[in-house]
C-alpha positions as CSV (number, residue, x, y, z in Angstrom):
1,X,-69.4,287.2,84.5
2,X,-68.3,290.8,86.1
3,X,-64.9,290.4,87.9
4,X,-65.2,293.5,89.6
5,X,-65.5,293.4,92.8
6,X,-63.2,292.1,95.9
7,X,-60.4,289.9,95.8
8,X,-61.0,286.4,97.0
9,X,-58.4,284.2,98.4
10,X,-58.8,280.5,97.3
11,X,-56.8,277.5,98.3
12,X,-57.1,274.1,96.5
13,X,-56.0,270.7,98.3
14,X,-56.2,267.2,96.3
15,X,-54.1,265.2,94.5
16,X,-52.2,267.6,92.9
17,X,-48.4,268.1,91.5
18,X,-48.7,264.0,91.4
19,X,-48.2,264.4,87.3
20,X,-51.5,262.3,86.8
21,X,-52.9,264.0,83.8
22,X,-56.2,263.4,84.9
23,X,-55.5,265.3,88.0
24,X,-54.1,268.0,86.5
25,X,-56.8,268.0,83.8
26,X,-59.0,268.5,87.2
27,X,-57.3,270.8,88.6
28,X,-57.3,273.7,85.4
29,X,-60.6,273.0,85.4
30,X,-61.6,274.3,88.6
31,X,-58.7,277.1,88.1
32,X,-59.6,278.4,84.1
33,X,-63.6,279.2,85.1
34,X,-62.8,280.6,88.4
35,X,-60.3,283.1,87.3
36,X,-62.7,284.0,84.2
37,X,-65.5,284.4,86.9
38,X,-64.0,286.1,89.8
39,X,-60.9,288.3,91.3
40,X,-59.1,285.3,92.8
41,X,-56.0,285.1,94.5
42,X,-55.5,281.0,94.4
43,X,-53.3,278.6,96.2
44,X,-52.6,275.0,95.5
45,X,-51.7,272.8,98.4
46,X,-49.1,270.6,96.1
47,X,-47.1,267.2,95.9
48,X,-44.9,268.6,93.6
49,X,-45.0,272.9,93.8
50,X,-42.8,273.3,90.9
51,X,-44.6,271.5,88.7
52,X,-48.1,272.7,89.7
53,X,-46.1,276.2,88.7
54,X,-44.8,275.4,85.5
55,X,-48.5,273.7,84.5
56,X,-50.8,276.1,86.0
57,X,-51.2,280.3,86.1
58,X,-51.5,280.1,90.1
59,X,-50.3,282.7,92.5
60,X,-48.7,280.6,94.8
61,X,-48.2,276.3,95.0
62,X,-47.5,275.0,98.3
63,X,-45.2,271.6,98.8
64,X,-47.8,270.5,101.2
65,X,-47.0,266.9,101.9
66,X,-43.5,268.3,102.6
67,X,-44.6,270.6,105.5
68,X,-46.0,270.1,109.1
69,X,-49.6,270.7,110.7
70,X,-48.1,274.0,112.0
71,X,-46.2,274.9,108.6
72,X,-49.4,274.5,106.9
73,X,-51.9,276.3,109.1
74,X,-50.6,279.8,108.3
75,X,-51.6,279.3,104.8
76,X,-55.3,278.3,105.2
77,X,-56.0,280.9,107.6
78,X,-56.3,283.6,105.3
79,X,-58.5,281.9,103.1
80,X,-62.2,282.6,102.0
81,X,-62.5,279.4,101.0
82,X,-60.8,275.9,101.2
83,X,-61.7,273.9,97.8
84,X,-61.2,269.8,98.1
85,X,-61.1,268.1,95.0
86,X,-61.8,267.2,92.8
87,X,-61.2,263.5,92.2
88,X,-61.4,259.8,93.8
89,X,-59.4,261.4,96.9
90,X,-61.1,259.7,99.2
91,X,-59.9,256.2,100.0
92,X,-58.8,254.2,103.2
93,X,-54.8,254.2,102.3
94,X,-54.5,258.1,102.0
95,X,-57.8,260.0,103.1
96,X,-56.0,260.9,106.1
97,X,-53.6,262.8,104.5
98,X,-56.2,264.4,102.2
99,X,-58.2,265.5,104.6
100,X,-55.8,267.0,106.4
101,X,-56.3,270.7,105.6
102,X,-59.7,270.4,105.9
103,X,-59.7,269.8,109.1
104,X,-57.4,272.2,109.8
105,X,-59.7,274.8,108.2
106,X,-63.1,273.9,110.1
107,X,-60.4,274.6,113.4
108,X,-59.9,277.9,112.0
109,X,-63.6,278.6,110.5
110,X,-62.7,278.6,107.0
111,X,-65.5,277.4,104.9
112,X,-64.6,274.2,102.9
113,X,-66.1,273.2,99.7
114,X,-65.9,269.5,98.7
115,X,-65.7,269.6,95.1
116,X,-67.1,266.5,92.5
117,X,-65.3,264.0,94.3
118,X,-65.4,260.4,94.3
119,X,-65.0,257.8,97.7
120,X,-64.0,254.3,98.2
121,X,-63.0,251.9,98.9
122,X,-63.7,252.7,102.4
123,X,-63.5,249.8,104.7
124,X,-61.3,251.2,108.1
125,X,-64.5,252.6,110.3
126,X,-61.9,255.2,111.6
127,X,-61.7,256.5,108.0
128,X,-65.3,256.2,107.6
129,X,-66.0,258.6,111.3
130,X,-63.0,260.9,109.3
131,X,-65.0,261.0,106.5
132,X,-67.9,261.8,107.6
133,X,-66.8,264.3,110.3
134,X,-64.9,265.9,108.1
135,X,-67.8,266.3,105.0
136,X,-71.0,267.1,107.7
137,X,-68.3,270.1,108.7
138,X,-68.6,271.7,105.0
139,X,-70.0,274.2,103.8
140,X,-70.9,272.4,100.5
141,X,-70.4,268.8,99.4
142,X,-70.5,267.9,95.4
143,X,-69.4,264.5,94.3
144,X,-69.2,263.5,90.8
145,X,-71.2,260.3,90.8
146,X,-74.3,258.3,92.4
147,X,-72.6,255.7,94.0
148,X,-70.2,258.3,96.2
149,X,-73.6,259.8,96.8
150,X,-74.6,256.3,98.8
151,X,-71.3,255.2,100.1
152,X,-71.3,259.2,101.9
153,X,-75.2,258.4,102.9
154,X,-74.0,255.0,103.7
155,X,-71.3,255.9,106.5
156,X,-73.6,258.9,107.9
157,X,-72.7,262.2,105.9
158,X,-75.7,264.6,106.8
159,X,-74.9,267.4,104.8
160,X,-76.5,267.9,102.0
161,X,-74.6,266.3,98.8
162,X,-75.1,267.1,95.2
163,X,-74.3,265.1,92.7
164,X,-72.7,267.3,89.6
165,X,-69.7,265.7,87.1
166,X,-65.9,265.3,87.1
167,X,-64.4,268.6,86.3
168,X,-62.5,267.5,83.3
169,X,-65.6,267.5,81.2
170,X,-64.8,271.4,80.7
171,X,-61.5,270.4,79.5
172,X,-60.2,272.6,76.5
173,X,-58.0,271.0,74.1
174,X,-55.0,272.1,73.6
175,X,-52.9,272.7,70.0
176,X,-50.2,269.9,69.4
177,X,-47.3,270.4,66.9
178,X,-47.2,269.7,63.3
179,X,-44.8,266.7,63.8
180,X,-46.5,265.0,67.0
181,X,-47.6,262.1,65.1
182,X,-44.6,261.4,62.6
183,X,-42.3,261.5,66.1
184,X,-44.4,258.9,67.8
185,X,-44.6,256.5,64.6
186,X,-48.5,257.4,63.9
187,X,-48.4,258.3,60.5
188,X,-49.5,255.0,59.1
189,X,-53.4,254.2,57.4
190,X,-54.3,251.4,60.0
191,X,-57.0,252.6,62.7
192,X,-55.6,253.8,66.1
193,X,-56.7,252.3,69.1
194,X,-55.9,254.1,71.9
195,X,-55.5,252.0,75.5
196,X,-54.8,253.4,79.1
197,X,-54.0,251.0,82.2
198,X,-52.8,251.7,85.5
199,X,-50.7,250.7,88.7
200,X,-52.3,248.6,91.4
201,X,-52.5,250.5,94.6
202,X,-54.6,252.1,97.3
203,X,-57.3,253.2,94.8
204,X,-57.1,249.8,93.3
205,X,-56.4,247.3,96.1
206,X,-58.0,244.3,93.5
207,X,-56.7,244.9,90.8
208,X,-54.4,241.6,90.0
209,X,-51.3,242.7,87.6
210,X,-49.9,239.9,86.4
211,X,-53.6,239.0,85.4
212,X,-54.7,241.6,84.0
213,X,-51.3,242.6,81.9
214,X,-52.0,239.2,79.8
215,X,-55.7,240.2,79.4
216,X,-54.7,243.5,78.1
217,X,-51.9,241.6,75.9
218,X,-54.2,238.9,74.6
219,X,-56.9,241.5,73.5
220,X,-54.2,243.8,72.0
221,X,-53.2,241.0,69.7
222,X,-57.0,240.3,69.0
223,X,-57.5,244.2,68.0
224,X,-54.1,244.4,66.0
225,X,-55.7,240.6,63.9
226,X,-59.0,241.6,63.8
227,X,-59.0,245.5,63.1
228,X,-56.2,245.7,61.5
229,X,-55.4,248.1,64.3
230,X,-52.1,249.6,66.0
231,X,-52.5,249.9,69.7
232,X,-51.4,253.6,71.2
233,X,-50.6,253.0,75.1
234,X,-51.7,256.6,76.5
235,X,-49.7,256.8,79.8
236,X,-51.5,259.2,82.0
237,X,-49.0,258.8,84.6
238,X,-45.9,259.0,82.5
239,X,-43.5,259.2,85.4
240,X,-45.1,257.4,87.7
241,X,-45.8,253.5,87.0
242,X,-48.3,254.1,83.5
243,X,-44.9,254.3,81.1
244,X,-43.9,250.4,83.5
245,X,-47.1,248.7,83.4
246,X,-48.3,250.0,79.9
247,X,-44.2,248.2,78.6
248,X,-44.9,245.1,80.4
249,X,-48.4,244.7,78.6
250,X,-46.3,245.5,75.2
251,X,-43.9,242.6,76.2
252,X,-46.5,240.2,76.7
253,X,-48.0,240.5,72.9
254,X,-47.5,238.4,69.9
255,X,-47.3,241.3,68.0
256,X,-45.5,244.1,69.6
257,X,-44.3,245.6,66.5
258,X,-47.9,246.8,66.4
259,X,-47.9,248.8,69.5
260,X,-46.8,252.1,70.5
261,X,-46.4,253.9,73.8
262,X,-46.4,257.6,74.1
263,X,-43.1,259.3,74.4
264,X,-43.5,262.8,74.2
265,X,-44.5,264.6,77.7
266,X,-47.8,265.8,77.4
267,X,-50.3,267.9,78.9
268,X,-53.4,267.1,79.7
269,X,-55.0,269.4,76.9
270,X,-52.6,267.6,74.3
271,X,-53.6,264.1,75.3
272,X,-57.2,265.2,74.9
273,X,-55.9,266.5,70.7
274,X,-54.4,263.3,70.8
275,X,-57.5,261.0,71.3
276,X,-59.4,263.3,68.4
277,X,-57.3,260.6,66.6
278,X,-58.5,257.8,67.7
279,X,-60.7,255.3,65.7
280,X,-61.8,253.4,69.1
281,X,-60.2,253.1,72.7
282,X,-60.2,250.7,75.8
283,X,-59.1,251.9,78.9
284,X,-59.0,251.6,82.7
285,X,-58.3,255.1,83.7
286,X,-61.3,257.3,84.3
287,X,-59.8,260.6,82.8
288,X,-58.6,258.7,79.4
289,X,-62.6,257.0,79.9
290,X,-63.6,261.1,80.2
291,X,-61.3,262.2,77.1
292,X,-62.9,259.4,75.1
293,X,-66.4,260.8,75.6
294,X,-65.5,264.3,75.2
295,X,-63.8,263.4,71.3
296,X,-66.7,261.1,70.4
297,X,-64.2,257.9,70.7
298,X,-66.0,255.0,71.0
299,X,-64.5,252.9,73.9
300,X,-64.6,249.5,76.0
301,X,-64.0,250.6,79.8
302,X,-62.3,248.2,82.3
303,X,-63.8,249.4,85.3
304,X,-61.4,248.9,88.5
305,X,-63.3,251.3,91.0
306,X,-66.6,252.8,91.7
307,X,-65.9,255.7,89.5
308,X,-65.2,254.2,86.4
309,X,-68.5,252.3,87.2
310,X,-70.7,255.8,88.1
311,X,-69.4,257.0,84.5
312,X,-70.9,253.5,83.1
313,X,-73.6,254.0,84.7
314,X,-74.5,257.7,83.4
315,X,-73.8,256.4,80.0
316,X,-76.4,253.4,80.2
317,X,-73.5,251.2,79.4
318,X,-72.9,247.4,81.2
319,X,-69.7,246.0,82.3
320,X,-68.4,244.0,85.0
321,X,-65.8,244.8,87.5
322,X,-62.0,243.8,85.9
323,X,-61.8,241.0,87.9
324,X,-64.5,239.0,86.2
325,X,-63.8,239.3,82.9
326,X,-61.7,236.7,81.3
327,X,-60.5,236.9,78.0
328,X,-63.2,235.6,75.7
329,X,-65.9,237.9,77.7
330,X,-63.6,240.8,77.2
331,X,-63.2,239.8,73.4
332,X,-66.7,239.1,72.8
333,X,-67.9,242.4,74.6
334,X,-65.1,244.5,72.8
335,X,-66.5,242.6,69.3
336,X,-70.1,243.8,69.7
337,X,-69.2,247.9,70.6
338,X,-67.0,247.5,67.3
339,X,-69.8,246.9,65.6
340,X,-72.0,249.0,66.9
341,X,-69.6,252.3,67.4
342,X,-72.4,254.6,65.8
343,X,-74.9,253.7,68.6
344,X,-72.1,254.3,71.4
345,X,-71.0,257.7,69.5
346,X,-75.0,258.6,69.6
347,X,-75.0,257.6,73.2
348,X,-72.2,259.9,73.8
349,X,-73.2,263.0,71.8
350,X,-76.6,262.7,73.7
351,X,-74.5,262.5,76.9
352,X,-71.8,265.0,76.9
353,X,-74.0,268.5,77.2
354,X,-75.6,267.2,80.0
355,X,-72.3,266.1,82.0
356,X,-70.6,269.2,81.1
357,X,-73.7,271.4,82.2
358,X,-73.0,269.0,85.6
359,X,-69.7,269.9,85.8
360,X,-70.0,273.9,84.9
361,X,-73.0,273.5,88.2
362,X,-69.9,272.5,90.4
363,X,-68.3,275.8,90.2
364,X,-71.3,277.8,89.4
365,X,-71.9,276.9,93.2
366,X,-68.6,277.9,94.4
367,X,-68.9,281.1,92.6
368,X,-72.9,282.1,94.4
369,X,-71.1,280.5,97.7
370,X,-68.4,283.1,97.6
371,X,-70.5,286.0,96.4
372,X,-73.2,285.0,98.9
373,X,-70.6,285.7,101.6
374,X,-69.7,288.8,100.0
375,X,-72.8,290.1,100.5
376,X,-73.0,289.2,103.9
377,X,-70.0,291.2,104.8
378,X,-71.3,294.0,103.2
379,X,-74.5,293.9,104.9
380,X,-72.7,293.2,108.6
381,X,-73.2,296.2,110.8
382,X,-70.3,298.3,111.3
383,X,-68.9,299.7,114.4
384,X,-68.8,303.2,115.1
385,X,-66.6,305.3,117.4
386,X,-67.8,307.8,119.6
């Protein structure tokens, strides 16, 4: 695309600066193609500014949760566009705080783009009339599954919604060193399984731990007897509670000596190399769920949330929420995709252009949004002096 032209100021709100890798693996996803597209000046409302600086070429990262209402309003107002999203920021326990700047920009007319996000659980009606003030306000509204689609239709969201992909499906990988394998013990013949589990919390209210720590122990074991497998714990939120619960599924195994968790601080490009080595994976997370599809990796999901499901769901694949399976369903289920890994790849391949083509729409339609209004600025009638 031609750059030339003027230069548009961008700011980007979500869960950012949180070191979640799928986050982050969102975020330089909407950042890369709009920078290769446009002359942008963006801005990154922030948890954590410092690291949204050292992981991302952005002209400025805000410590937003850090600042006030009035701190924070001088730094939308300027914009020609307020991006939210991408990602399952949406939920009763923070979606106040979310949606924060966007409400801030529709007081001071700056157009807000909701972008491939996911909702739920949404159960507080005063973060459903939030919601749904807050989206009918937008310019544009993109979610990155069918069942946000319903849930926004659901709690009265008029505006029109699209439905495109999660951003991370454009990805790149990035190179790892030489030694990366040798340093985290992965140098043996056995077949790598890679697995992914997360904290319980606000975007996972059900989600049992004690519960589902022996499930993910038991089944370990069964990979490590049956396969012949060692099991590589992939913590996508290494300094957040991934690196604790992913240990305390480790100490619950017969066979611990066959399981490794990641050391090395990754990014989110590296993790994605890291799966290319992969014979097979099971995981809860959506973005190590995302990764998998994107490498080929066959994988079992454990679905905690609506968005894990949606990604089933595109994918043709069945599998019950987390807190139905038991062991032996979990075993049995995770038996038959073994066998049948070339069918899954094949569903995958046949998959993949079609998400990614989703997820390039998303910011296709940011980039005709902001030209559109380009144009309409040039065309505005100009005042002359007499």
């Amino acid at each position: 695309m031609n750059k030339k032209g003027r230069l548009f100021h961008i700011g980007i709100t979500g869960s950012y600066g949180g070191l979640n890798l799928g986050d982050e693996a969102i975020l330089r996803s909407i950042i890369e193609p709009l920078q290769k597209s446009l002359n942008v000046k963006l801005t990154v409302f922030s948890r954590n500014a410092d690291d949204t600086h050292r992981r991302h070429n952005v002209d400025k990262a805000i410590p937003v949760r850090q600042m006030a209402r009035d701190e924070v309003t001088p730094e939308i107002e300027g914009l020609d566009l307020l991006i939210l999203g991408g990602g399952g920021i949406l939920f009763d326990s923070e979606v106040k705080a979310f949606l924060r700047e966007v409400q801030i920009a529709h007081e001071l007319g700056v157009p807000v783009m909701v972008y491939a996000v996911s909702a739920g659980p949404l159960q507080e009606a005063a973060n459903q009339t939030l919601v749904r003030d807050c989206l009918n306000q937008a310019a544009i509204v993109t979610v990155r599954d069918r069942k946000t689609y319903h849930l926004l239709e659901e709690i009265g969201v008029r505006r029109e919604t699209i439905v495109t992909a999660d951003p991370a499906f454009l990805l790149a990988a990035e190179p790892l060193s030489d030694d990366v394998m040798k340093l985290e013990g992965l140098e043996g013949d056995e077949p790598l399984v890679g697995m992914s589990v997360r904290e319980p919390g606000g975007a996972a209210p059900d989600l049992k731990e004690e519960k589902y720590h022996t499930l993910l122990a038991n089944v370990a074991d069964y990979m490590v007897e049956r396969f012949g497998a060692r099991v590589v714990f992939v913590p996508m939120e290494r300094e957040v509670q991934d690196m604790q619960h992913a240990h305390a599924v480790v100490a619950r195994m017969l066979r611990p000596q066959y399981a490794t968790v990641l050391k090395g601080d990754y990014s989110a490009g590296q993790i994605l190399s890291l799966v290319n080595h992969f014979r097979f994976a099971l995981g809860m997370r959506l973005h190590f769920l995302i990764f998998a599809i994107k490498c080929g990796v066959p994988f079992v999901a454990l679905p905690y949330a609506s968005k894990v499901h949606g990604l089933l769901e595109y994918l043709h694949i069945e599998m019950p929420p987390l807190e139905l399976v038991n062991e032996g369903r979990l075993i049995a289920y995770l038996d038959k995709l073994w066998d049948h890994q070339e069918e899954l790849k094949a569903a995958m391949r046949q998959a993949l252009p079609e998400l990614t083509a989703k997820a390039r729409q998303t910011h296709e339609i940011a980039v005709q949004f902001l030209q559109a209004q380009d144009q309409d600025k040039d065309m505005a009638p100009t005042s002359i002096s007499t």
